[in-house]
Backbone and ligand atoms as CSV (ligand in chain L), in Angstrom:
chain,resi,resn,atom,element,x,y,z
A,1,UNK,N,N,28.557,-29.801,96.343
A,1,UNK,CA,C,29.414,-30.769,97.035
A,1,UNK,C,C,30.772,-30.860,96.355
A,2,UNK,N,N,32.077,-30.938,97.576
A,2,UNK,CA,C,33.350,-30.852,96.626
A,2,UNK,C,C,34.154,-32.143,97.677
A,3,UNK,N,N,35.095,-32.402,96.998
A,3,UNK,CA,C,35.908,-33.057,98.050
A,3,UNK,C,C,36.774,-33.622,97.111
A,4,UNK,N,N,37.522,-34.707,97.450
A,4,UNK,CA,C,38.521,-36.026,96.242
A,4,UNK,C,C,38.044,-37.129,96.563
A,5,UNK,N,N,38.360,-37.789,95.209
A,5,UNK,CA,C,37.863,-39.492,94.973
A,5,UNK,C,C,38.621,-39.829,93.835
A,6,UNK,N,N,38.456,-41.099,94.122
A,6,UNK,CA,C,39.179,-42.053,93.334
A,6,UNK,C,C,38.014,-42.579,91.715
A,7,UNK,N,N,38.463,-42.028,90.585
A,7,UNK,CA,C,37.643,-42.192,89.749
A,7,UNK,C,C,38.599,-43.477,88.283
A,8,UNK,N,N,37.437,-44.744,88.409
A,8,UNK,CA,C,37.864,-45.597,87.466
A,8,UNK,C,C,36.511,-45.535,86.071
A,9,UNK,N,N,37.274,-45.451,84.922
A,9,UNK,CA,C,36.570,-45.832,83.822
A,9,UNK,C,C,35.929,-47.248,83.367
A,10,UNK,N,N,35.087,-47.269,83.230
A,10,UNK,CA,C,35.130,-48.700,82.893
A,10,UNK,C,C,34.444,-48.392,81.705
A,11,UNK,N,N,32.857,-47.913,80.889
A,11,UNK,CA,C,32.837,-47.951,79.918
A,11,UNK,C,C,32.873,-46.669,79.720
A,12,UNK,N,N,32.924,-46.400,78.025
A,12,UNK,CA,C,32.968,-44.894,77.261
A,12,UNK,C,C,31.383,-44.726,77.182
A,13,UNK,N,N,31.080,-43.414,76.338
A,13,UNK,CA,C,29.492,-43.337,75.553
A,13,UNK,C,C,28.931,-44.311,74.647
A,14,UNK,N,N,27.919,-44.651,74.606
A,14,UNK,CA,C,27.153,-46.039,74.218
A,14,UNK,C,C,27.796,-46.902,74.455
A,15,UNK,N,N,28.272,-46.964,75.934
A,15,UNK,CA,C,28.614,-48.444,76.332
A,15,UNK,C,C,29.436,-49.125,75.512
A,16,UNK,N,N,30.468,-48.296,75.565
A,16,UNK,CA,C,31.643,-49.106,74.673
A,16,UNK,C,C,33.095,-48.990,75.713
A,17,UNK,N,N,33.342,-50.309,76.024
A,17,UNK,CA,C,34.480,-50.659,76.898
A,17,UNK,C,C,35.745,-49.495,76.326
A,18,UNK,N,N,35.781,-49.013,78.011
A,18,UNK,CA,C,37.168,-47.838,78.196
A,18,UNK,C,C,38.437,-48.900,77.611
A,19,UNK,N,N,39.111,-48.534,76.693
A,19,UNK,CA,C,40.248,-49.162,76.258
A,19,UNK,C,C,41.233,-49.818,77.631
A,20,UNK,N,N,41.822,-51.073,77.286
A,20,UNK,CA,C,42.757,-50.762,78.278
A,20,UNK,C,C,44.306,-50.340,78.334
A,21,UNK,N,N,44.357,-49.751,79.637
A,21,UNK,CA,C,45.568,-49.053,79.845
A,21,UNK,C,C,44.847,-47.573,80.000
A,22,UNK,N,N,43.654,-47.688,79.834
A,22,UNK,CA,C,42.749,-46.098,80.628
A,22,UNK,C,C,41.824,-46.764,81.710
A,23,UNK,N,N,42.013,-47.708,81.909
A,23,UNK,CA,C,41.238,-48.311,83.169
A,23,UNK,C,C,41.397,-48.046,84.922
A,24,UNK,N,N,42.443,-47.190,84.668
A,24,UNK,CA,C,43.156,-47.571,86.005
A,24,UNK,C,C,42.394,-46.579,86.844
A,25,UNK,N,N,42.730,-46.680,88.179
A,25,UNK,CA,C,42.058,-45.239,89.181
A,25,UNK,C,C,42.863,-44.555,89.273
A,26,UNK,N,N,42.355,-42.969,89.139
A,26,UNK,CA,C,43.313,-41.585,89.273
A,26,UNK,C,C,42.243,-41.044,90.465
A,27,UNK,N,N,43.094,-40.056,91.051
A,27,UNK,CA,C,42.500,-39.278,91.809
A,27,UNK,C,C,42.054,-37.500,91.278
A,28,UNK,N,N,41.731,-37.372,91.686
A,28,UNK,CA,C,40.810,-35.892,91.025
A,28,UNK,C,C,39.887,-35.394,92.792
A,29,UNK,N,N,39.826,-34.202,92.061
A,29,UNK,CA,C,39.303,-33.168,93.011
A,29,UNK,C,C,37.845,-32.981,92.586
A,30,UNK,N,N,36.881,-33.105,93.139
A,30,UNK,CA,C,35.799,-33.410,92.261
A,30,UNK,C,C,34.627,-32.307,92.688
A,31,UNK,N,N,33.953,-31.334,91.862
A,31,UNK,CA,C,33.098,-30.976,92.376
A,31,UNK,C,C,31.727,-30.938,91.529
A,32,UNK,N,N,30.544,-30.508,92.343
A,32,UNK,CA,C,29.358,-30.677,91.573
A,32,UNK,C,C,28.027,-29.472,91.527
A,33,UNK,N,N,28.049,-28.926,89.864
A,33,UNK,CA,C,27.746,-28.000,90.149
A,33,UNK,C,C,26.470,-28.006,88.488
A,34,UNK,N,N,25.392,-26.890,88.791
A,34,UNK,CA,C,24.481,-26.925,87.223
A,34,UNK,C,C,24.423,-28.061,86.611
A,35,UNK,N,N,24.278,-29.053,87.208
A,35,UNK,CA,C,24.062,-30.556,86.652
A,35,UNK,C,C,25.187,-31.265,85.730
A,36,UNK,N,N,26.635,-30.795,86.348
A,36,UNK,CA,C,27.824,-31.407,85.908
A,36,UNK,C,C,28.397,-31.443,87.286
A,37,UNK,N,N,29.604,-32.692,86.682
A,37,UNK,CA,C,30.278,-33.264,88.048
A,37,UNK,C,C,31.764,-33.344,87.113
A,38,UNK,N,N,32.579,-32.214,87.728
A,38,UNK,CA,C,33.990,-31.633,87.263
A,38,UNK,C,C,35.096,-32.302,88.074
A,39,UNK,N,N,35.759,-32.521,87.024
A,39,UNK,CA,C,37.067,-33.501,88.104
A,39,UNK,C,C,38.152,-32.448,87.558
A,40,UNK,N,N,38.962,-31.794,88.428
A,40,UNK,CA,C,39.609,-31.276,88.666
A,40,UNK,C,C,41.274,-32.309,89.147
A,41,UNK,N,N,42.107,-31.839,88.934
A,41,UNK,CA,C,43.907,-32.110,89.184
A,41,UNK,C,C,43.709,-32.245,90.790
A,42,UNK,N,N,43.333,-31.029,91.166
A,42,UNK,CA,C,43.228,-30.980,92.715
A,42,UNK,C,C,42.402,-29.850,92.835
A,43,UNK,N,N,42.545,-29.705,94.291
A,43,UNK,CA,C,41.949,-27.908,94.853
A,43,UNK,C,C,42.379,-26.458,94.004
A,44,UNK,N,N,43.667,-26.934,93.673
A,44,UNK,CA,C,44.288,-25.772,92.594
A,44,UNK,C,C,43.680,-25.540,91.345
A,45,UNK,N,N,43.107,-26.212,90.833
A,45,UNK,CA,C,43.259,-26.795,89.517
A,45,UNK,C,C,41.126,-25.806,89.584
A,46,UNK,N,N,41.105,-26.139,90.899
A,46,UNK,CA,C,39.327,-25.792,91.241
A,46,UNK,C,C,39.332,-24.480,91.029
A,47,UNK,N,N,40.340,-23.937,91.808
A,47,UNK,CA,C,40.049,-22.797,91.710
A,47,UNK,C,C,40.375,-21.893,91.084
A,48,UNK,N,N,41.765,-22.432,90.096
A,48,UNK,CA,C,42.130,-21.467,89.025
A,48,UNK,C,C,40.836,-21.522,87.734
A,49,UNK,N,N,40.085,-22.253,88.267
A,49,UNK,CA,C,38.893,-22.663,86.875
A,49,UNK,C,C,39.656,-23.563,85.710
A,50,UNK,N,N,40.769,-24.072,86.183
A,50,UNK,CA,C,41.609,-24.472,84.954
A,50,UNK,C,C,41.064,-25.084,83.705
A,51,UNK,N,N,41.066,-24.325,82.448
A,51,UNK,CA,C,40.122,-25.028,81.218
A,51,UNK,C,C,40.650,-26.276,80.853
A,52,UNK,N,N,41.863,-26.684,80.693
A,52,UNK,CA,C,41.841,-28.205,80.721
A,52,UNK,C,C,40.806,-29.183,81.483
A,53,UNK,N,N,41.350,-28.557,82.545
A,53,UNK,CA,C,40.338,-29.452,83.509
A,53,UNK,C,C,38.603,-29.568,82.923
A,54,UNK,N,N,38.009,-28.687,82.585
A,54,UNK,CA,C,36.765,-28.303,82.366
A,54,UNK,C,C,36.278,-29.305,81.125
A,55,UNK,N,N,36.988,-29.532,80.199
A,55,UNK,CA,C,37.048,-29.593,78.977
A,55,UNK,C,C,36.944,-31.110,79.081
A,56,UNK,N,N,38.021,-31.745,79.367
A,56,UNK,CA,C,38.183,-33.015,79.482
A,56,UNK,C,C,37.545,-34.033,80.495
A,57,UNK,N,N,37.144,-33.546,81.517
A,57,UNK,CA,C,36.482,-34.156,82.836
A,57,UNK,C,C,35.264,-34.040,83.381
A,58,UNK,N,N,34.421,-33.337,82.308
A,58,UNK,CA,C,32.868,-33.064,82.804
A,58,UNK,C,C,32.373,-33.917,82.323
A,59,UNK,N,N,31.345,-34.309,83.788
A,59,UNK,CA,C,30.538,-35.590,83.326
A,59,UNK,C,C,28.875,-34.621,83.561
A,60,UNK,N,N,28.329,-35.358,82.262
A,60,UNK,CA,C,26.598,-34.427,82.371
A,60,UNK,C,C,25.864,-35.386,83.061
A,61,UNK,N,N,25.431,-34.740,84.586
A,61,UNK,CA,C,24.398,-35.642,85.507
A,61,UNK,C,C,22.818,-35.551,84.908
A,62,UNK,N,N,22.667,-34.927,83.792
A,62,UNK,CA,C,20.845,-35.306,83.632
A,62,UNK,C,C,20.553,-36.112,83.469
A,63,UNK,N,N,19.780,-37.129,83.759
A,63,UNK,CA,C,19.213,-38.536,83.817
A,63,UNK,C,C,20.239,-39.267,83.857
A,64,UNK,N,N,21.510,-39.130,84.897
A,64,UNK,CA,C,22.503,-39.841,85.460
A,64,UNK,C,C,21.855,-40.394,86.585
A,65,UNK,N,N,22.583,-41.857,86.894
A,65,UNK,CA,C,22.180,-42.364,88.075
A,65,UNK,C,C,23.266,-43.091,88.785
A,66,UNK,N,N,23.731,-42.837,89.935
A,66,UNK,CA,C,24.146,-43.474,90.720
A,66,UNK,C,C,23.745,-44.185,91.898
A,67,UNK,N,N,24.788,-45.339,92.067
A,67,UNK,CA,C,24.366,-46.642,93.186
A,67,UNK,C,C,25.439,-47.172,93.600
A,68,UNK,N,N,25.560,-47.417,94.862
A,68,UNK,CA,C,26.445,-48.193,95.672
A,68,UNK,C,C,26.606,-49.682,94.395
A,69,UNK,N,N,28.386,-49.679,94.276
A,69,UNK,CA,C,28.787,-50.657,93.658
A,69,UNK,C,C,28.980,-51.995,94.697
A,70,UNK,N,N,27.801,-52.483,95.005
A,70,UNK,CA,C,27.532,-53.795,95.807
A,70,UNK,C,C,28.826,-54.524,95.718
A,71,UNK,N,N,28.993,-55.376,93.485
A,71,UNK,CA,C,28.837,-55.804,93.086
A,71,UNK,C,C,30.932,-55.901,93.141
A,72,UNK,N,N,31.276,-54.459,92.896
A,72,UNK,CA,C,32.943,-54.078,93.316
A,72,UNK,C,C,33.676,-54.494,94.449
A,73,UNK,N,N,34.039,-55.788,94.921
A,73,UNK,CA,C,34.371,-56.035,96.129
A,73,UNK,C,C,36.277,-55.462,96.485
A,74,UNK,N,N,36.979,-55.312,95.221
A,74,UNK,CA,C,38.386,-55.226,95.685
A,74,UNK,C,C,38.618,-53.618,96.155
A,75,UNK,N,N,37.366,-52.827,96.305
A,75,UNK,CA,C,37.908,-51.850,96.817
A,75,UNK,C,C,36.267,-51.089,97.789
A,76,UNK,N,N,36.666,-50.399,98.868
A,76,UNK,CA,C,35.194,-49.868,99.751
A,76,UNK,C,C,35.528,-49.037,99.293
A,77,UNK,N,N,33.571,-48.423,99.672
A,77,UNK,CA,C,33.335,-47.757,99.483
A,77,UNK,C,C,33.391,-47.275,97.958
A,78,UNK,N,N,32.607,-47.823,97.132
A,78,UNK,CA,C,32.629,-47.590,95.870
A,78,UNK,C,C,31.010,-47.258,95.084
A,79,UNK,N,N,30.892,-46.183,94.478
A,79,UNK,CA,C,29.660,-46.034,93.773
A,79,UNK,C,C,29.771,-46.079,92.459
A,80,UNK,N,N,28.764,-46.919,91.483
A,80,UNK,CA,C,28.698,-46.405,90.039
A,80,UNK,C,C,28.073,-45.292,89.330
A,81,UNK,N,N,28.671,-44.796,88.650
A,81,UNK,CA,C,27.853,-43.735,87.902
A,81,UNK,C,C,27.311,-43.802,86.172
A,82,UNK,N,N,26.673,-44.172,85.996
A,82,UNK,CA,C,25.713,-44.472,84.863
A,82,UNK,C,C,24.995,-42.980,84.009
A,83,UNK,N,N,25.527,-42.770,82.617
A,83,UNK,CA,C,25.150,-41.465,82.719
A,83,UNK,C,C,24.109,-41.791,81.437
A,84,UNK,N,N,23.093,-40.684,80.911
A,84,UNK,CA,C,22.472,-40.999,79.941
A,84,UNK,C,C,22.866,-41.011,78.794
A,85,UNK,N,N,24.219,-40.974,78.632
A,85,UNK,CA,C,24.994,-41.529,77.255
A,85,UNK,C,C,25.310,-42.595,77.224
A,86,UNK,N,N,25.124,-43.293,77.949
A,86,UNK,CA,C,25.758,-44.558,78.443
A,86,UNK,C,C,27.136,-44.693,78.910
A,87,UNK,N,N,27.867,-44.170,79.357
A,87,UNK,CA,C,29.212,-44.131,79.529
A,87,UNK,C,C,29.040,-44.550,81.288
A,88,UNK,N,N,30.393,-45.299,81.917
A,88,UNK,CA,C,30.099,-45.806,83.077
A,88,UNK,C,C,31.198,-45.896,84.435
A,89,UNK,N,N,31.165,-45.194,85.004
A,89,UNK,CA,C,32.219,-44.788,86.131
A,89,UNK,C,C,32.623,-45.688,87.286
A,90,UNK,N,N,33.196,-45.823,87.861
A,90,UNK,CA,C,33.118,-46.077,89.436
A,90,UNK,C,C,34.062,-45.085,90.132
A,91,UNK,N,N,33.214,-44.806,91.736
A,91,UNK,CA,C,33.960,-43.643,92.348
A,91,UNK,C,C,34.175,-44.570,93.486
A,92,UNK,N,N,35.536,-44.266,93.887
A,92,UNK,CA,C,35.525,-44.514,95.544
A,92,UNK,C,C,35.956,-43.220,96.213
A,93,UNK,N,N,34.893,-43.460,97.199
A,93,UNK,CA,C,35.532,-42.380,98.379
A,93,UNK,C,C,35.685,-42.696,99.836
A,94,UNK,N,N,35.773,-41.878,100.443
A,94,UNK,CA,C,36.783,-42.289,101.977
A,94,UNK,C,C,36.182,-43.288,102.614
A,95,UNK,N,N,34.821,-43.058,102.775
A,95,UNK,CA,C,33.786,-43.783,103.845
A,95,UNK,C,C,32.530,-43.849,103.232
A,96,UNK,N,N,31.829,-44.185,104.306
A,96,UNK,CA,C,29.916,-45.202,104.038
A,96,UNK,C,C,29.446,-43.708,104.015
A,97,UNK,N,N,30.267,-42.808,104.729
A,97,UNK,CA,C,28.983,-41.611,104.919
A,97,UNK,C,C,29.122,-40.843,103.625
A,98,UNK,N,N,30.435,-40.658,103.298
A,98,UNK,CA,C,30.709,-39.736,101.959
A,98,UNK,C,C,30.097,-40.542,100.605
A,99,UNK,N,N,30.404,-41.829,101.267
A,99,UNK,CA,C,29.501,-42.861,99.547
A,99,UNK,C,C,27.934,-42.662,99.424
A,100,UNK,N,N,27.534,-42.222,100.753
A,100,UNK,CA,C,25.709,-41.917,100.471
A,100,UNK,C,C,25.359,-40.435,100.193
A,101,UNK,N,N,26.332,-39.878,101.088
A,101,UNK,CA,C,26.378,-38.088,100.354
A,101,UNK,C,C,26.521,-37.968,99.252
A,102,UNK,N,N,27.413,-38.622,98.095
A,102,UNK,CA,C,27.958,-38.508,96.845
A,102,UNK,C,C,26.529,-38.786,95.808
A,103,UNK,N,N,26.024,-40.294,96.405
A,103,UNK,CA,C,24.854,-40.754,95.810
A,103,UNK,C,C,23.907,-40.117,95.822
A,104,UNK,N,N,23.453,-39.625,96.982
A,104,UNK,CA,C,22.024,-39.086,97.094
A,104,UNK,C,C,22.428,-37.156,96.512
A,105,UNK,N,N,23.587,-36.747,96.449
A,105,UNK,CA,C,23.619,-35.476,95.831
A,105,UNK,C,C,23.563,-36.045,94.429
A,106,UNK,N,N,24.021,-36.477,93.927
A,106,UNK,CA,C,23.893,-37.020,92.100
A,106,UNK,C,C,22.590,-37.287,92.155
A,107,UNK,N,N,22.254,-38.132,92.611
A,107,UNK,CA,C,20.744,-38.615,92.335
A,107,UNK,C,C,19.734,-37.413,92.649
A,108,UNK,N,N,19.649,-36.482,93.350
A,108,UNK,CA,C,18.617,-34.991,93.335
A,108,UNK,C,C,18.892,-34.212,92.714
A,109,UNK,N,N,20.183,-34.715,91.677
A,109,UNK,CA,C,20.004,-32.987,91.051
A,109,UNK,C,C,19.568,-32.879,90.005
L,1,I3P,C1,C,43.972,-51.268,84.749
L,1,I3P,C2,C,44.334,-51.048,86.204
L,1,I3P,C3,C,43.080,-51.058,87.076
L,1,I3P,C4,C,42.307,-52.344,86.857
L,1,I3P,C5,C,42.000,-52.568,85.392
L,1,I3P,C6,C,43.231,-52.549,84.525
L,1,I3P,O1,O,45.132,-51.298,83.976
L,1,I3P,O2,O,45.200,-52.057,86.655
L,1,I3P,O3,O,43.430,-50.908,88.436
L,1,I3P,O4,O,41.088,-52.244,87.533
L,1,I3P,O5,O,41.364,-53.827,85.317
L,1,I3P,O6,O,42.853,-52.647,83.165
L,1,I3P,P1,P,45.743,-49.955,83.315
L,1,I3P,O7,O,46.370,-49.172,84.419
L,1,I3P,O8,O,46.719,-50.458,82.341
L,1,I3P,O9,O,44.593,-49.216,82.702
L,1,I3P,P2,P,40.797,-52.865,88.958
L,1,I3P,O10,O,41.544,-52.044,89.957
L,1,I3P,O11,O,39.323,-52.754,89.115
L,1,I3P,O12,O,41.268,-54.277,88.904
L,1,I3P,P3,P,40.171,-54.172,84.312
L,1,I3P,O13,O,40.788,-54.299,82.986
L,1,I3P,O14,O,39.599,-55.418,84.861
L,1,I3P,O15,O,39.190,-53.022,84.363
């Protein structure tokens, strides 16, 4: 699964609050592949394989879990991502259909 979303930090590994002034939402090109989820600059950035990109933006989905962020009201369409380091995301994407595609691909792999 590939597409763009809006990705906010909220905590680091062992649940230690993202500093602020790294809180904010960026957009990224996001794809998901061997049980990582790569945020990419854009489509360019995908397909040059760009190692920055690789390096800095892989998140490890094994015993990651994501869920509709109920709880996030100032923005739709939003999911959390909870990884087994503890570190803690929120994604928004376009719509209800892409927020259950996003979820239920993280969550089977
Ligand atoms: C953050 C930015 C985010 C905001 C976050 C701020 O500031 O304004 O949009 O999250 O609030 O810290 P910065 O750009 O300096 O990192 P919301 O959009 O969810 O309000 P937070 O500190 O409550 O996470």
């Amino acid at each position: 699964k590939k597409g763009y979303v809006m990705r906010k930090c909220c905590f680091d590994a062992n649940y230690k609050k993202t500093p602020f002034g790294k809180r904010s939402w960026k957009m990224f090109y996001c794809t998901l592949r061997d049980l990582v989820l790569y945020l990419h600059k854009d489509e360019h950035g995908f397909r040059k394989n760009q190692m920055s990109d690789n390096l800095h933006n892989a998140i490890r989905l094994h015993h990651a879990l994501a869920t509709k962020a109920a709880d996030y009201t100032k923005k739709q369409h939003v999911f959390r991502l909870q990884t087994a380091d503890q570190a803690e995301y929120l994604f928004q994407t376009s719509d209800s259909k892409e927020l259950q595609s996003w979820v239920d691909t993280i969550n089977l792999v």
